[in-house]
C-alpha positions in Angstrom: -7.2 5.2 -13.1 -3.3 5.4 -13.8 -2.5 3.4 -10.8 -5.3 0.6 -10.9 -4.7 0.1 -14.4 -0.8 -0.5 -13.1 -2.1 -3.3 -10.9 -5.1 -4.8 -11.6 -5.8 -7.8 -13.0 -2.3 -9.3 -11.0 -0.6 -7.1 -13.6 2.1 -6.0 -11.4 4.4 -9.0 -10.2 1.1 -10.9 -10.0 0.1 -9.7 -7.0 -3.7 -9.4 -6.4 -4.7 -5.6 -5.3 -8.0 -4.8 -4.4 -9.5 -1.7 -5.0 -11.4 0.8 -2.3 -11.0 -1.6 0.1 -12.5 -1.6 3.6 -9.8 -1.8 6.5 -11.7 -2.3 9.7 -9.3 -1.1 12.4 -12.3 -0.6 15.2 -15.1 -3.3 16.0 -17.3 -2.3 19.1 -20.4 -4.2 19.9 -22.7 -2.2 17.6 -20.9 -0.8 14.7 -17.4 -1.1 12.5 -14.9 2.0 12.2 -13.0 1.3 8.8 -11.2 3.3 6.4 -11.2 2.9 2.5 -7.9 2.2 1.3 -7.4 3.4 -2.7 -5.9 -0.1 -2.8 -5.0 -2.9 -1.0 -2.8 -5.9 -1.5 -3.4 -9.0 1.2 -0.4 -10.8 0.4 1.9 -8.0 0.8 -0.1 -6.7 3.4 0.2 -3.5 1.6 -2.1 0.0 1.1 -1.6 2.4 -1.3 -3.1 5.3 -1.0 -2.7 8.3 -4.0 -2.5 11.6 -2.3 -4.3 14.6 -4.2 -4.7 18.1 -3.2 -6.7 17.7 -0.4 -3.7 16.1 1.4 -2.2 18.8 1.6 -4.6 20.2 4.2 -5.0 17.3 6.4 -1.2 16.2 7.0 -2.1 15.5 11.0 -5.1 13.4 9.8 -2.9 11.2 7.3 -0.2 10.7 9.6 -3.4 9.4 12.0 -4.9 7.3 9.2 -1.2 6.4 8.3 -0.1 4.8 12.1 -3.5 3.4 12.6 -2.9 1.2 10.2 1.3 0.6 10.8 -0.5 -0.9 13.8 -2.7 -3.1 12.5 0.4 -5.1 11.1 -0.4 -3.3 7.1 2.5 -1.0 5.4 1.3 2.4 3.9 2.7 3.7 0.6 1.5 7.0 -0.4 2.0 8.1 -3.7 1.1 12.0 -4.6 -1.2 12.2 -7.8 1.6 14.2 -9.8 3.8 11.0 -9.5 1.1 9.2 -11.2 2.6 10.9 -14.6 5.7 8.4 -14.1 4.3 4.9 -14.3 7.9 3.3 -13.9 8.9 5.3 -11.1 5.6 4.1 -9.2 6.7 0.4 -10.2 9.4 0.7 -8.6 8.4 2.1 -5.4 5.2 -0.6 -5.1 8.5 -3.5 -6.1 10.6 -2.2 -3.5 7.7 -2.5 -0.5 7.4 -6.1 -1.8 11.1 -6.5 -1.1 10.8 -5.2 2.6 8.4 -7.8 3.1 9.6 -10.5 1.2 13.3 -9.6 0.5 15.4 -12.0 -1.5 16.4 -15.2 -0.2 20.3 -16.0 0.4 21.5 -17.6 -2.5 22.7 -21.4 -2.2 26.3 -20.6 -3.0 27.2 -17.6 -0.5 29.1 -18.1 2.0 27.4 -18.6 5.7 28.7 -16.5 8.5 
């Protein structure tokens, strides 16, 4: 609730995030494989995915889930549900995935190389 209250409604840098989301990442003749992502953002081509105690059981099955969808082109960030406590700190971990997608442009007076 903590986290889709951060971003929903383009709350957070007005991105748009989606919530339980459906990520195909197997499509055979007769039937779709997919996970359900806690959230998804399109434009960022970013999950999030909050982590509670059960992680801590299935590591190998994360780390599956996790480079499954690394190859599909999407970026994971998993945030554990303790860290859900520190609103800002999650900010600013969701802000700085959107700057390793979209990072800053050069500004108009530097100097080119």
């Amino acid at each position: 609730k903590i986290v889709w209250e951060l971003v929903r409604n383009r709350k957070l840098d007005g991105k748009k995030f989606l919530r339980q989301h459906k990520i195909i990442y197997e499509n055979s003749f007769d039937s779709f494989q997919f996970f359900i992502a806690d959230f998804y953002c399109a434009e960022e081509k970013l999950v999030l995915e909050i982590d509670g105690e059960i992680h801590e059981f299935q590591n190998e099955y994360d780390l599956w889930r996790t480079s499954v969808l690394v190859d599909l082109g999407l970026r994971v960030l998993r945030i554990k549900n303790e860290e859900t406590a520190f609103v800002e700190r999650i900010k600013e971990k969701i802000r700085q995935m959107f700057l390793t997608t979209h990072p800053p442009a050069p500004s108009l007076h530097e100097e080119r190389g």
